[in-house]
C-alpha positions in Angstrom: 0.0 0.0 0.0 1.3 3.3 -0.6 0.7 6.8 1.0 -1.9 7.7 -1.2 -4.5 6.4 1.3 -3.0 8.8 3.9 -4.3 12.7 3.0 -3.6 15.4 5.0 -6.1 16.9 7.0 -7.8 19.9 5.2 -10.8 22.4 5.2 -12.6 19.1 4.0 -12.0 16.6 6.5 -12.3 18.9 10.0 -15.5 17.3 10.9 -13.3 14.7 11.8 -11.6 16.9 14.1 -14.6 16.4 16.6 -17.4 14.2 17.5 -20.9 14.9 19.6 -19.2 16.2 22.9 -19.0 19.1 21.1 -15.1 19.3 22.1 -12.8 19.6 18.5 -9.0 18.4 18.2 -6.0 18.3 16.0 -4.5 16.2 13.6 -2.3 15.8 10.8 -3.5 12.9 8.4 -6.5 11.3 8.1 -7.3 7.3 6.4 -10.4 5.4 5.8 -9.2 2.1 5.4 -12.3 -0.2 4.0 -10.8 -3.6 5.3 -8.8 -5.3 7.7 -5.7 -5.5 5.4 -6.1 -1.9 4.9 -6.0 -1.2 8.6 -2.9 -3.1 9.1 -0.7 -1.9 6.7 -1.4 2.1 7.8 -1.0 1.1 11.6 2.4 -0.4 10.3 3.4 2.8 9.1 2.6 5.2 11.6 3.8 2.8 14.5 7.0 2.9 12.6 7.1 6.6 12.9 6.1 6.3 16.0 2.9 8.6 15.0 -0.3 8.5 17.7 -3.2 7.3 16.1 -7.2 7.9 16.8 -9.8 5.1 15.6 -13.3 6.9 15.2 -16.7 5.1 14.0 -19.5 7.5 13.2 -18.6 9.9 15.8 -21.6 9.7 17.6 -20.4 9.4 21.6 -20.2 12.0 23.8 -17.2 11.9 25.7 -14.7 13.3 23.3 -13.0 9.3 22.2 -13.2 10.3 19.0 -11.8 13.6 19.0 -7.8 13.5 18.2 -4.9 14.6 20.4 -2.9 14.9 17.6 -1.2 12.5 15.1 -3.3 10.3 12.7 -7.2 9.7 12.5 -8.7 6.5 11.5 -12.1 6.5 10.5 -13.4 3.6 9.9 -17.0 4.2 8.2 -16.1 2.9 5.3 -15.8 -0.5 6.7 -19.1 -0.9 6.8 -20.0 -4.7 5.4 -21.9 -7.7 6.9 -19.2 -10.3 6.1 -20.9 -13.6 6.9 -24.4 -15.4 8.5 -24.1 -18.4 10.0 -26.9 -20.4 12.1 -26.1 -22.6 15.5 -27.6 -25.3 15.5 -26.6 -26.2 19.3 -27.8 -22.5 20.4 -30.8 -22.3 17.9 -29.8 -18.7 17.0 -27.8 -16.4 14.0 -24.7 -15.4 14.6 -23.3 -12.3 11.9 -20.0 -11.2 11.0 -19.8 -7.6 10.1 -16.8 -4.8 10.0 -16.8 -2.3 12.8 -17.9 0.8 10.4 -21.6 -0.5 9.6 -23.9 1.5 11.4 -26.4 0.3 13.8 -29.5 1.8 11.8 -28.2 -0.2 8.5 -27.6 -3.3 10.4 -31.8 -2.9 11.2 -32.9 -2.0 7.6 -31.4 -5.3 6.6 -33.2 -7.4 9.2 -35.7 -6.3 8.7 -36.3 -8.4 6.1 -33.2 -10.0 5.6 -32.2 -8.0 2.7 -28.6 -8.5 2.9 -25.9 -7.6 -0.3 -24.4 -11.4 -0.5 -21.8 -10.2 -2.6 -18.2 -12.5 -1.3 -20.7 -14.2 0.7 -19.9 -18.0 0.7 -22.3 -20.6 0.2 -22.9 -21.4 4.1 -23.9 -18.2 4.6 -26.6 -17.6 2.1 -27.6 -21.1 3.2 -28.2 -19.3 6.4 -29.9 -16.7 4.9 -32.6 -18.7 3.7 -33.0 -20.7 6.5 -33.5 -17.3 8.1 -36.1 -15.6 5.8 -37.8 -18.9 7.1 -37.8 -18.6 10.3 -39.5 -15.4 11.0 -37.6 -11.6 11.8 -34.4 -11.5 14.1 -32.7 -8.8 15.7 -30.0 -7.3 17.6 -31.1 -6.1 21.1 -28.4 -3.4 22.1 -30.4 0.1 21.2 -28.7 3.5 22.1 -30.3 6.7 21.7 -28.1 7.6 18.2 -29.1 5.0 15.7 -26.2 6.3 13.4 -24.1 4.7 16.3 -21.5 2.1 14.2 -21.7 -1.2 15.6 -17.9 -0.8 16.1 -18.0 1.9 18.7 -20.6 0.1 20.4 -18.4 -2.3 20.7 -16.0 0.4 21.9 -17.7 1.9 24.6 -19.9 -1.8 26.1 -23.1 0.3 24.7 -26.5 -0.4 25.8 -29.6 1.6 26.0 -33.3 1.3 27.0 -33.6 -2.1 26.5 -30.5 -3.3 28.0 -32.6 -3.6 31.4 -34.0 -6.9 30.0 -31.6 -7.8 27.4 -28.3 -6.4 28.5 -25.5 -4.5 27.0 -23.3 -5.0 23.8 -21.1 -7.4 25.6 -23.5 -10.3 25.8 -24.0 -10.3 22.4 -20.3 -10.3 21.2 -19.3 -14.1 20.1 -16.1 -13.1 18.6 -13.8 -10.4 17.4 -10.6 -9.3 15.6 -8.3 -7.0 16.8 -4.9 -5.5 15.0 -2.4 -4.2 17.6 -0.6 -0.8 17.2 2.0 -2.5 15.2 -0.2 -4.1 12.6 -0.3 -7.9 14.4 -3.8 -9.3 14.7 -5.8 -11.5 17.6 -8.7 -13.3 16.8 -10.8 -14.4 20.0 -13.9 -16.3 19.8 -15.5 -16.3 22.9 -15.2 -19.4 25.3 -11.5 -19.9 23.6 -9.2 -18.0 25.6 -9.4 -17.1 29.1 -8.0 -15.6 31.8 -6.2 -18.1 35.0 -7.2 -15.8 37.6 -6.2 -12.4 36.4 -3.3 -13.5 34.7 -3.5 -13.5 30.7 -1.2 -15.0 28.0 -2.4 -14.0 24.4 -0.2 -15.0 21.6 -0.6 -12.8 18.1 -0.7 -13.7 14.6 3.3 -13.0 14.4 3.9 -15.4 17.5 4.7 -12.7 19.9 3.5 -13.6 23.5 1.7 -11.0 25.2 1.3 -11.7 29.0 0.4 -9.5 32.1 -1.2 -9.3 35.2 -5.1 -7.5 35.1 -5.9 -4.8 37.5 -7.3 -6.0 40.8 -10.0 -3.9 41.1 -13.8 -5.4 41.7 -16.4 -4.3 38.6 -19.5 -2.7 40.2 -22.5 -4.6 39.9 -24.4 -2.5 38.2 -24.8 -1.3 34.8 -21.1 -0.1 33.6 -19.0 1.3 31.0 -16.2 2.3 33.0 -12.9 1.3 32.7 -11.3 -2.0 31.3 -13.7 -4.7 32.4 -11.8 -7.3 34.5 -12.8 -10.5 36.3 -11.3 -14.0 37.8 -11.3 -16.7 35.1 -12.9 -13.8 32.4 -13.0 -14.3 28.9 -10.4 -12.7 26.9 -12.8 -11.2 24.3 -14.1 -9.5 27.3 -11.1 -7.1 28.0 -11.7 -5.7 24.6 -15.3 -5.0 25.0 -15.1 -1.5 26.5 -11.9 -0.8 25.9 -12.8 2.5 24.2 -10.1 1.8 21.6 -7.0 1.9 23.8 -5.9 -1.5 23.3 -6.3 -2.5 20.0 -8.7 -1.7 17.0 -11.2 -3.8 16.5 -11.7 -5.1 12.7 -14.4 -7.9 12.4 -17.2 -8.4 15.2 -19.5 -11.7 15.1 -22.8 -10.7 17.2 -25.7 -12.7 18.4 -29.2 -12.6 16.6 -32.0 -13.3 19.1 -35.7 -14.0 17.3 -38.0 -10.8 17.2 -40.5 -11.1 19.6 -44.4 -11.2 17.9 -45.5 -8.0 20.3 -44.2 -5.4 20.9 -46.7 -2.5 23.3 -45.6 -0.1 25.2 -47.0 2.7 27.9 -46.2 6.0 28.7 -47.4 6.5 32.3 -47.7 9.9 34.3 -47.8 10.9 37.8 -48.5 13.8 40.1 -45.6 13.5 41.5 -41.9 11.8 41.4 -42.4 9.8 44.4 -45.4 8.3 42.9 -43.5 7.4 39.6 -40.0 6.0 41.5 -42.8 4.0 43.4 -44.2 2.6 40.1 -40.4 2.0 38.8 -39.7 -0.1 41.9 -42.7 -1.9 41.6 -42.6 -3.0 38.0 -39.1 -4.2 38.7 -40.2 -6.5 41.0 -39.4 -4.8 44.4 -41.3 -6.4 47.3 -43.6 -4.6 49.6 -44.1 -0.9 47.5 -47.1 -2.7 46.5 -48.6 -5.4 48.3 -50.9 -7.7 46.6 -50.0 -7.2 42.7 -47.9 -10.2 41.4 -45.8 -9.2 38.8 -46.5 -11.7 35.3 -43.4 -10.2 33.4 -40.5 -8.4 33.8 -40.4 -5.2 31.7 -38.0 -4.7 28.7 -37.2 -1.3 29.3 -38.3 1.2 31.9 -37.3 5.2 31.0 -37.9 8.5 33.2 -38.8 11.8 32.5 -38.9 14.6 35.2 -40.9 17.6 35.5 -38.2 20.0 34.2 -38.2 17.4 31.2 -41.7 17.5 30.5 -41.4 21.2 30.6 -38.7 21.4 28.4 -40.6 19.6 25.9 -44.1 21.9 26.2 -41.7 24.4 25.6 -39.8 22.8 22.3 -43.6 21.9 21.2 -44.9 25.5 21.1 -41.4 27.2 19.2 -40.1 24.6 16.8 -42.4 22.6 13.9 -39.9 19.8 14.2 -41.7 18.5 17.5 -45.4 19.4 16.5 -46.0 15.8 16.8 -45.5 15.7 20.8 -48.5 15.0 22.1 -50.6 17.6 24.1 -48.7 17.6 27.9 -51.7 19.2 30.1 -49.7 20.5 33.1 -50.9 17.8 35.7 -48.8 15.4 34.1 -45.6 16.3 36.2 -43.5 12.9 36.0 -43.4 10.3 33.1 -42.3 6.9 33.2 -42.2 4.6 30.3 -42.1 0.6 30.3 -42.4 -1.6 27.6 -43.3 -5.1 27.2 -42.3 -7.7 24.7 -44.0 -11.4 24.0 -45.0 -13.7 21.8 -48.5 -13.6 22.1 -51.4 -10.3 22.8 -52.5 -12.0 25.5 -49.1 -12.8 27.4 -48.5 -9.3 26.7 -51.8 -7.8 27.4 -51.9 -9.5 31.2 -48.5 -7.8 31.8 -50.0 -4.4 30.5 -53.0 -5.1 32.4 -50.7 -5.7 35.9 -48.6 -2.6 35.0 -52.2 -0.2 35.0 -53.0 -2.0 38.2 -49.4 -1.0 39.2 -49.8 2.9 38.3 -53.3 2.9 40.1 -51.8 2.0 42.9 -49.0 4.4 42.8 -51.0 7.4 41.9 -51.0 7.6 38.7 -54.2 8.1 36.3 -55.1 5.0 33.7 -56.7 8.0 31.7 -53.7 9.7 31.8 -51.8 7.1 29.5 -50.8 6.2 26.4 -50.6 2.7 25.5 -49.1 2.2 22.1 -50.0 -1.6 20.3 -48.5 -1.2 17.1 -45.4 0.0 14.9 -46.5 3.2 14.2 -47.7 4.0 17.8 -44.2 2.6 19.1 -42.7 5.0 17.1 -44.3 8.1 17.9 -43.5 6.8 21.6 -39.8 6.8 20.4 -39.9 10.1 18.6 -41.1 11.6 22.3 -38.2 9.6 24.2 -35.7 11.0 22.0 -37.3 14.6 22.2 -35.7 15.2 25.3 -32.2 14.6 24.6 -32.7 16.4 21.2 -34.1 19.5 23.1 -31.3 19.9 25.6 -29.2 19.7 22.7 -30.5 22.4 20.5 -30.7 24.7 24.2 -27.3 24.2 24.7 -26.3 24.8 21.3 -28.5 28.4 21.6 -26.6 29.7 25.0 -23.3 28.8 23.0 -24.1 31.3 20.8 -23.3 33.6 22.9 -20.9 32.0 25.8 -19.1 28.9 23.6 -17.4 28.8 26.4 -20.3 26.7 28.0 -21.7 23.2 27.3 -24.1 20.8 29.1 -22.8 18.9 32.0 -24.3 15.1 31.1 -24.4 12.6 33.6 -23.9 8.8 33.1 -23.7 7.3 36.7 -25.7 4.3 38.1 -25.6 2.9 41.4 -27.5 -0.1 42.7 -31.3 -0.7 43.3 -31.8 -0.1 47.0 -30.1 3.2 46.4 -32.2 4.7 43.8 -34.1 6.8 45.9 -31.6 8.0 48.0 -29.9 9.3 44.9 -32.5 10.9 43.1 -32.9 13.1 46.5 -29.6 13.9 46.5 -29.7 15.2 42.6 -33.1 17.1 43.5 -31.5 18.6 47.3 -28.5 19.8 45.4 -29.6 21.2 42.0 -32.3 23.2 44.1 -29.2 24.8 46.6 -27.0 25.5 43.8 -29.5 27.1 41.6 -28.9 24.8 38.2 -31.1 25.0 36.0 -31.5 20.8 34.3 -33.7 18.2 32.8 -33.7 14.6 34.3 -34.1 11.1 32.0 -32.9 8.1 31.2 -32.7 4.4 32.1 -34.0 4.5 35.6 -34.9 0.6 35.6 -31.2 0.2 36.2 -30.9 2.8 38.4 -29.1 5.0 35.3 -30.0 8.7 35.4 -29.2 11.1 33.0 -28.8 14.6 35.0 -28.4 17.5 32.3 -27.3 20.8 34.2 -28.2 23.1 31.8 -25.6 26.5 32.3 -26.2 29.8 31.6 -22.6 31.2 32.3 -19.6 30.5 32.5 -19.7 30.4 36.8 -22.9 28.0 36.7 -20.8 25.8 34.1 -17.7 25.5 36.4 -20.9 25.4 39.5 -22.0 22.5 37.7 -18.5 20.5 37.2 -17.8 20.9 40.5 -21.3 18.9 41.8 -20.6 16.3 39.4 -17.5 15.2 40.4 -19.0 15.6 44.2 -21.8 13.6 42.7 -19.7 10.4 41.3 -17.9 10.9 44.9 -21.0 9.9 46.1 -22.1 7.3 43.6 -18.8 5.3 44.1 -19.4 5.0 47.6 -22.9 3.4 46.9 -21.2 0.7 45.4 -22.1 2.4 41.6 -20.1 3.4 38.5 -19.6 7.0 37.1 -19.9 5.6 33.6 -23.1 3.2 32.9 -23.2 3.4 28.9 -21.7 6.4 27.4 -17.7 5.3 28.5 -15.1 7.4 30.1 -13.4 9.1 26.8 -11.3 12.2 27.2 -14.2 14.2 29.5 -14.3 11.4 32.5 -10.9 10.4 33.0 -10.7 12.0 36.7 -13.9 10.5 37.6 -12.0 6.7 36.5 -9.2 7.6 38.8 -11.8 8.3 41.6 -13.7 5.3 41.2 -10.6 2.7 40.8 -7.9 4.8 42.5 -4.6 5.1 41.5 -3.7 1.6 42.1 -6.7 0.9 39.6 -5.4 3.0 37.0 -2.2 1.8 37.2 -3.3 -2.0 37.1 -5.2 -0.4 33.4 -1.9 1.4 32.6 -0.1 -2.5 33.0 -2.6 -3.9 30.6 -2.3 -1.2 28.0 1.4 -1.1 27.8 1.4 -5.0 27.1 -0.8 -4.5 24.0 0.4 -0.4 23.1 4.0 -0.2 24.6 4.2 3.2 23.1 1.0 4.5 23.7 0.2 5.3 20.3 -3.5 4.4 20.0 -6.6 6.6 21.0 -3.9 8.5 23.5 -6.0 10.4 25.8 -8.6 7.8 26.4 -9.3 6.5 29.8 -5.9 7.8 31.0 -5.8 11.8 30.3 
């Protein structure tokens, strides 16, 4: 291969200078390899130059990974294939192999109805294929907020979203995975292959070089996490990649699990007079014993979202100035705080008794059956979706407004969860302390694992730094709990002092062992979980 896949970086490429964090970088060339060869052969050269490289997807995270500290960007969006279908027999499931650069939306559109380009497919895999236009509609359960998210930088950052209460994150659903190494040497892990003997690993590459090293000693949180390299006795080596937000290796081929569609699909968007009554109804559906005596639960939701007041608020607000959210539904000012659940079967009638239990649940927690929207088909689901996704949108577009005029400011996003008995005591803490510090914010998010997304909202410069301050008291806070200061979003270039706080130093040096077995020069995503 020759330099003439490297440019330099020009008016043309700066977008790639940044991602959504809003925070922009430097850099001096720029590749978009569109296969693994490809990858290797650039890595070879700038590891030989000893030149720092950044791997970006679509650019979608928050937490500045993508955004270059100099050196050479990858961007990998032109890797964007599904490689290979193959069924398990043993497992009764799909399993797909696909490059890191196709994006999460495009992954959907194709199983949707198995439309898939079989071009270099071989014939075992579009054997697959029509064994799986047989056998009904299959998906892949992992669903953040940004659709455009590449299934690559999910695979980066352990993403999850709504439906990770039920299903769980990315992880689960990784079977196996390539990675090339700074230098251009390859692993290939297939999960259940190579594991750890205790927390001691031995990998050997491609090129026969042994890499071996103790893992940090730190215990994960268990709770919903993103934090950090994830490390366990015994674990799976395909693990340690998962998560790694790019700092160990780059990550070329993934094979993910397919699980069968389920026939219905309904959920409800519930509202109550006040939060108590809705963190009532959240613990409830969950399946906490004694909030409400006498309901049995049938089934266990697949995703359970919150909305506070100020977010409601926001959103009359966004309804009544923009034309883009006309299609928000009418929010009459007794609905104060909104929960969502949603529930997934195989038949209307396994379905429709856990819909029924869930009204009997929102009865008896103060809420108002009239006051809720049950949504039974695609088209309902998706206005449902259109108003989760309102809220994020709107804080963005605020923010984006006050910068105008102070670019010094941004929002102050939260990611923290902590375990279940301590939900409540956290959410008064984030109410107490907004309300003595004066911070304007909007609260939402994943509150069936105990994952709250706290937006301060600044509108100067002093409320901004106001605002950083609490959150790092905040994550002080949530450590203690027993919880993790990243649940989804990862730890990037924006959260690296709240990773030192929650694993310590000796932590962060056990992380800083791992990475300089697999990056002795530090050349890849440098700024990343480390500062």
């Amino acid at each position: 291969m020759g330099l003439t896949k490297i440019s330099k970086i020009h008016p043309d490429y700066t977008e790639y200078l940044r991602d959504e964090s809003r925070k922009t970088g430097t850099a001096d060339t720029i590749s978009f390899p569109r296969n693994e060869d490809e990858v290797r052969e650039i890595l070879r050269q700038m590891h030989q130059m000893k030149i720092p490289v950044t791997v970006q997807g679509s650019r979608t995270g928050i937490t500045a990974g993508a955004v270059p500290f100099g050196g050479h960007v990858m961007n990998l969006s032109r890797m964007n294939k599904i490689l290979a279908l193959r069924f398990d027999e043993a497992r009764g499931c799909f399993f797909l192999t696909v490059q890191p650069g196709l994006l999460l939306s495009d992954l959907r559109k194709s199983l949707e109805d198995a439309g898939f380009d079989v071009e270099g497919w071989s014939d075992d895999s579009k054997k697959a294929l029509e064994r799986m236009k047989e056998t009904g509609r299959w998906f892949f359960t992992p669903d953040p907020t940004e659709t455009s998210a590449s299934i690559g930088g999910m695979v980066a950052c352990n993403a999850s979203g709504a439906r990770s209460f039920f299903y769980g994150p990315t992880r689960k659903y990784v079977e196996a995975i390539n990675v090339v190494l700074s230098d251009g040497d390859r692993i290939c892990l297939r999960r259940g292959e190579q594991k750890a003997s205790g927390r001691q690993i031995s990998i050997t590459t491609e090129q026969g070089r042994i890499i071996e090293c103790r893992l940090p000693d730190y215990t994960m949180p268990e709770v919903k996490n993103a934090s950090g390299y994830y490390v366990s006795d015994d674990m799976d080596l395909v693990d340690l990649f998962i998560g790694s937000e790019g700092t160990l290796g780059i990550v070329t081929e993934i094979e993910i699990r397919l699980l069968q569609m389920p026939e219905v699909m309904w959920g409800i968007m519930a509202f109550f007079p006040d939060e108590n009554s809705a963190l009532n109804f959240v613990r409830a559906s969950r399946g906490e014993q004694g909030v409400v005596p006498g309901i049995e639960i049938a089934g266990k939701p697949v995703a359970i979202e919150f909305f506070n007041h100020s977010s409601l608020n926001l959103l009359r607000e966004q309804k009544k100035a923009s034309p883009a959210f006309s299609e928000i539904p009418d929010l009459p000012d007794e609905f104060h705080t909104a929960v969502y659940v949603e529930y997934h079967g195989n038949s209307e009638d396994a379905v429709g008794e856990m819909v029924m239990q869930a009204s009997e649940l929102l009865v008896a927690c103060g809420g108002n059956e009239d006051a809720t929207w049950l949504s039974t088909s695609p088209a309902e689901m998706e206005r449902l979706l259109f108003f989760r996704h309102a809220v994020p949108e709107s804080v963005n577009l605020l923010i984006d407004k006050r910068r105008l005029e102070n670019p010094d400011i941004t929002k102050l996003g939260t990611d923290m969860a902590v375990p279940d008995d301590k939900l409540v005591h956290i959410m008064s803490m984030y109410n107490r302390d907004l309300d003595e510090h004066k911070l304007e914010s909007v609260m939402f998010g994943h509150i069936g694992n105990n994952h709250i997304h706290v937006n301060i909202l600044p509108n100067s410069l002093e409320e901004y730094m106001d605002g950083k301050s609490l959150y790092l008291e905040w994550a002080r806070e949530v450590i203690s709990l027993g919880g993790t200061v990243s649940a989804e979003h990862g730890v990037g270039k924006l959260k690296t002092n709240m990773l030192a706080e929650m694993y310590g130093q000796e932590g962060i040096s056990g992380m800083l062992r791992v990475k300089n077995a697999f990056d002795p020069e530090g050349l890849l995503n440098k700024g990343n979980l480390f500062g």
